[in-house]
C-alpha positions as CSV (number, residue, x, y, z in Angstrom):
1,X,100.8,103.9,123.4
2,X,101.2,101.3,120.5
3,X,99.2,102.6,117.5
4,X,96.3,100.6,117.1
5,X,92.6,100.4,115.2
6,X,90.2,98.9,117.6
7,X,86.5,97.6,116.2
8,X,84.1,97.4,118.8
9,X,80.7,95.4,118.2
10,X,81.0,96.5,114.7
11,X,78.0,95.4,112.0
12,X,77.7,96.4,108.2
13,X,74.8,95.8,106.1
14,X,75.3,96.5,102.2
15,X,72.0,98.5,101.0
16,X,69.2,95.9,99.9
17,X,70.9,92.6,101.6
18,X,68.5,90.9,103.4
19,X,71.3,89.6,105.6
20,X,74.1,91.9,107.0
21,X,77.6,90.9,106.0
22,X,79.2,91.9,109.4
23,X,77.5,90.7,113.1
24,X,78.7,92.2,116.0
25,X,82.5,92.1,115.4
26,X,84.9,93.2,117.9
27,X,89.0,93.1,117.5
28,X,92.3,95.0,117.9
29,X,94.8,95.5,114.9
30,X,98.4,97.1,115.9
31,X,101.4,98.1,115.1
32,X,104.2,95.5,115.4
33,X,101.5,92.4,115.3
34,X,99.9,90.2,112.6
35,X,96.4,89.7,112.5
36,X,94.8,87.1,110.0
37,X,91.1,86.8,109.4
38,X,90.4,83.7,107.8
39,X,87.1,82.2,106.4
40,X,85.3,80.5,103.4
41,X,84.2,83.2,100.4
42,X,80.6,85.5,101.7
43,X,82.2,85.4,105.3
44,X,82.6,89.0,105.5
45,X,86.3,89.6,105.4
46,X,86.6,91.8,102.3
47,X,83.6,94.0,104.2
48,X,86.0,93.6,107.5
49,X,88.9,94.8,105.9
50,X,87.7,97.5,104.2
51,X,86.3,99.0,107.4
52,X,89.5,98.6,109.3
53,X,90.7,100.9,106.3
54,X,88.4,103.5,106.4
55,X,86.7,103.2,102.9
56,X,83.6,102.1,104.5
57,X,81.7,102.9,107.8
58,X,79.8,100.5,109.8
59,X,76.2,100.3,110.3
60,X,76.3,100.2,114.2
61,X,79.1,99.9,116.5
62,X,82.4,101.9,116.8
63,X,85.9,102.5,115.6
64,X,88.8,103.9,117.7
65,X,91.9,105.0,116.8
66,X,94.7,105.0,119.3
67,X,91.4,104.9,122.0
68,X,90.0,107.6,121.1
69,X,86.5,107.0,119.0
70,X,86.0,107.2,115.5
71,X,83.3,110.7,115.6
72,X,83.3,112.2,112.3
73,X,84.8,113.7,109.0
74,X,88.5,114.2,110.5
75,X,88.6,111.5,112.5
76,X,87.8,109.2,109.7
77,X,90.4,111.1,107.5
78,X,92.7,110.5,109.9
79,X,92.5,107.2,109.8
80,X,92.7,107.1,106.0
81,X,95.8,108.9,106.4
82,X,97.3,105.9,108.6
83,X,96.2,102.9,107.1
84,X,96.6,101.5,103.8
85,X,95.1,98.8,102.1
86,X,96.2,96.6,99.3
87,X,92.8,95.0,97.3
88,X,92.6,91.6,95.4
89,X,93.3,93.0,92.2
90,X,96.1,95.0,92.3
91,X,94.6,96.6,88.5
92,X,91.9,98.4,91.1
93,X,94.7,100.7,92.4
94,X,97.2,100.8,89.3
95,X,96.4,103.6,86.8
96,X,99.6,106.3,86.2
97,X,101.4,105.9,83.2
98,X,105.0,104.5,84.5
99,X,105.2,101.9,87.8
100,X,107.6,105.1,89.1
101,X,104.6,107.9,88.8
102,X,102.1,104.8,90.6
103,X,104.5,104.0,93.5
104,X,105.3,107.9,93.8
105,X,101.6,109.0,93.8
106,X,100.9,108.4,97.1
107,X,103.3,109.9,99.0
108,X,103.1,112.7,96.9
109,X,99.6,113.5,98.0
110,X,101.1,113.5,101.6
111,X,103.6,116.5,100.1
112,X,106.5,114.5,100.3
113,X,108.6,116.1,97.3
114,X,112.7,115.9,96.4
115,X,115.1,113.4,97.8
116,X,113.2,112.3,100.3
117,X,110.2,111.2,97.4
118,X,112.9,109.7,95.5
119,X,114.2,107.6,98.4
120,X,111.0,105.9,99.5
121,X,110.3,104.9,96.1
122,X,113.6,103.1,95.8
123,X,113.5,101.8,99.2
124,X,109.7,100.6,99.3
125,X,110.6,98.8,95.4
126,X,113.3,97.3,97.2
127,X,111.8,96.4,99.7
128,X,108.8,94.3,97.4
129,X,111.7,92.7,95.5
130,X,111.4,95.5,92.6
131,X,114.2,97.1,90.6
132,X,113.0,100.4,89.9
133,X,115.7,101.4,87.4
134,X,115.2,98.9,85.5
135,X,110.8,99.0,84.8
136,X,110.3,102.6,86.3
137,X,109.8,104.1,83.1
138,X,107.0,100.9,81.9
139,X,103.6,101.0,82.3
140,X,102.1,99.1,85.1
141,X,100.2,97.3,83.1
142,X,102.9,95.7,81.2
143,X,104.0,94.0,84.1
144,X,103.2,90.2,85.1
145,X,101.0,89.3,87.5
146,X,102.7,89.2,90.5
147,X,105.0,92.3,89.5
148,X,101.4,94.1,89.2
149,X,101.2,93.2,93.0
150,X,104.6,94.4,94.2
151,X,103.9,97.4,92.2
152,X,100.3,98.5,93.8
153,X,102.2,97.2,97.4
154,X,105.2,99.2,96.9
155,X,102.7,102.5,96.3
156,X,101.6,101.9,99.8
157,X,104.5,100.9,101.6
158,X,106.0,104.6,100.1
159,X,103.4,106.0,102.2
160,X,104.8,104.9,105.7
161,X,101.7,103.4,106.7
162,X,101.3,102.7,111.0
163,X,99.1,99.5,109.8
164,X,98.4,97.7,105.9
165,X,95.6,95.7,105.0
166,X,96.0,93.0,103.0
167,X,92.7,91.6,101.3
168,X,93.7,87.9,99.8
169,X,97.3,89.1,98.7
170,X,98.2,85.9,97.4
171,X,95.2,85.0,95.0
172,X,96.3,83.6,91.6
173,X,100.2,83.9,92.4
174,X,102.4,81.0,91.4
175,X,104.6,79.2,94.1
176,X,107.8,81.5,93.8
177,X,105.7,85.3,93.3
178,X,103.9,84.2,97.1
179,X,107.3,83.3,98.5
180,X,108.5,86.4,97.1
181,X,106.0,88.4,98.3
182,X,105.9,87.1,101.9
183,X,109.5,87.8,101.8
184,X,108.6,91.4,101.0
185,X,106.0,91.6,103.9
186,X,108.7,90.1,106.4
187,X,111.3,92.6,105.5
188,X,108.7,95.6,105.9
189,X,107.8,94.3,109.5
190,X,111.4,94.1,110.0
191,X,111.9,97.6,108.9
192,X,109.3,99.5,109.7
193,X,107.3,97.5,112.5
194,X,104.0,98.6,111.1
195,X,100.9,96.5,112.0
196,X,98.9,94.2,109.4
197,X,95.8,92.7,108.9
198,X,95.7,89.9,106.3
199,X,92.3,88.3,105.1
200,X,92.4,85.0,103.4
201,X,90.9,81.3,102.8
202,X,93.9,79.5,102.8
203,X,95.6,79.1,106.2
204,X,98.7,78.2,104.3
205,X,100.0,80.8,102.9
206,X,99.5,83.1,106.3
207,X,100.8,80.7,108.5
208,X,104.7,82.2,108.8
209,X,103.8,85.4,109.2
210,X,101.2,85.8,111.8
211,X,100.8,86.4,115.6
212,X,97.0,86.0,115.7
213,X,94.4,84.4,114.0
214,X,90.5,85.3,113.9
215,X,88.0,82.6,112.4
216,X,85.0,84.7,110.6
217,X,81.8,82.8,109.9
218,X,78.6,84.1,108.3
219,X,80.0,87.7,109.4
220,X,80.2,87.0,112.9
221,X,83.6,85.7,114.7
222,X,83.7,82.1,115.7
223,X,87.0,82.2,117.6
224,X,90.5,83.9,117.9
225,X,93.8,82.0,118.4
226,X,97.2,83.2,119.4
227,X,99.5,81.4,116.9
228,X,100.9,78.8,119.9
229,X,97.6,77.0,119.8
230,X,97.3,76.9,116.5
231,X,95.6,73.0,116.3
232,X,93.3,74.8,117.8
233,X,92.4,77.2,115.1
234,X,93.3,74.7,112.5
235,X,90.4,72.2,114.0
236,X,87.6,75.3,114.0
237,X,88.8,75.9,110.5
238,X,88.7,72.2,109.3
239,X,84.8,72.4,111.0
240,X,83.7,75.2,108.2
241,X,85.6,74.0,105.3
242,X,88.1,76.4,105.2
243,X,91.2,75.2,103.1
244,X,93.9,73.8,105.2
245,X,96.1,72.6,102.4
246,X,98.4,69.9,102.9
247,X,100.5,71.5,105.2
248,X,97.7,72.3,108.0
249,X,95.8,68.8,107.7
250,X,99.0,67.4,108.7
251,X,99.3,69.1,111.6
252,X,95.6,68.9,112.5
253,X,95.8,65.0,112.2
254,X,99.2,64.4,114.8
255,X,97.4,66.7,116.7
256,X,94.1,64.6,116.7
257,X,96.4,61.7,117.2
258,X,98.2,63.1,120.7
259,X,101.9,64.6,118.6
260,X,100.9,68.3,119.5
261,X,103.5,69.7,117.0
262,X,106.0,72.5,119.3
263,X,106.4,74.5,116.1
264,X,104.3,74.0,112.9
265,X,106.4,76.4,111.0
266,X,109.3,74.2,111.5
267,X,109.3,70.7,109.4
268,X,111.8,69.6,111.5
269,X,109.8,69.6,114.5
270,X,106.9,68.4,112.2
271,X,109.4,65.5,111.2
272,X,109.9,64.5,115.2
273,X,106.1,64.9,115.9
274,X,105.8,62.0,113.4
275,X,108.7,59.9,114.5
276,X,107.5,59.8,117.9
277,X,104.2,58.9,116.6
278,X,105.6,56.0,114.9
279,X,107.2,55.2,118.4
């Protein structure tokens, strides 16, 4: 069985909101596979996320893990154990003294000790494009921006997780930190075939990386699109205002205009689509 986290009919209803922030959600994150959740800010997806994680229960509905439902205490530790989420601000989950002690914290906890400790630090900072040697003994906190990010990551790829959520990874990273960083998620797919859940307002930046796309709306879910339809998705998305960038009005317009592009991740095949609309 692939290792999977499975919401069924799941709503959430922060204390003292007049309006819940999740309706009757229902969707499958596993391992090997992309998910993205996309929608405007107040959709619901940091509330989403966050329950696919563990760190908060739903109001109604239910959780499974591997099939089997989500009943109590253990079940929910259990999941806890096996996914691992990165937040929007990676200062929320930096705090030991040296980026080596952060990345090494977590695994740690899991009574992973020696050699072994030691090699998943260096091979999840690798992996995130960090050279441990060189800023293990700084504080996190002395590092850039996007450095903060690979830092918090690389604490949670050191825990082998089976699935990582990531809430708006890419938020206030310049062009060559979210190339870097997608790099780092490809390589640790690659590697480790773990599962992921990505939320995000900007179709953009997801785009490369994912299998599967979900559309959330007023905490409910408008529509999900496997990524060979992905017009499709990009015209629901266009409808509530989500960012398409440049890039995915592009492709939404030769759609619209009968050049169905065969691979939107390609800008050759972009390149024909509009060569045969100028035929």
């Amino acid at each position: 069985m692939v290792f999977s986290v499975t919401l069924d009919r799941v709503s959430y209803k922060y204390p003292y909101s007049a309006m819940p922030a999740l309706r009757d959600v229902s969707l499958c994150v596993e391992r090997g596979k992309v998910l993205s959740i996309m929608g405007l800010n107040g959709s619901g997806k940091s509330t989403l996320a966050q329950i696919v994680a563990g760190l908060i229960q739903p109001s109604s509905g239910e959780i499974f893990l591997n099939g089997a439902r989500i009943k109590g205490k253990s079940d929910l530790a259990d999941l806890r154990r096996q996914v691992a989420m990165l937040f929007q601000n990676p200062e929320d989950q930096l705090f030991a003294d040296t980026v080596y002690s952060d990345i090494s914290f977590g695994p740690k906890k899991r009574g992973v000790k020696g050699s072994e400790l030691h090699d998943r630090i260096k091979k999840a900072s690798e992996t995130v494009g960090l050279d441990i040697d060189r800023i293990g003994s700084r504080s996190p906190f002395s590092l850039s921006g996007g450095e903060k990010r690979k830092a918090a990551l690389a604490g949670l790829l050191a825990i082998e997780p089976e699935i990582l959520v990531l809430d708006e990874p890419f938020t206030g990273l310049d062009f060559e930190s979210k190339k870097s960083l997608l790099s780092a998620l490809k390589r640790f797919l690659d590697e480790n075939g773990a599962g992921i859940l990505i939320v995000t307002h900007n179709i953009s930046e997801v785009c490369e990386i994912s299998d599967t796309y979900c559309h959330l709306s007023g905490g409910k879910i408008i529509g999900t699109w496997d990524k060979r339809v992905f017009a499709s998705f990009l015209k629901s998305a266009r409808t509530e205002k989500v960012d398409l960038s440049q890039w995915g009005s592009v492709i939404l317009r030769l759609a619209e205009a009968g050049r169905e592009v065969k691979n939107p991740l390609d800008a050759r095949s972009v390149a024909k689509a509009f060569i045969e609309l100028e035929n």
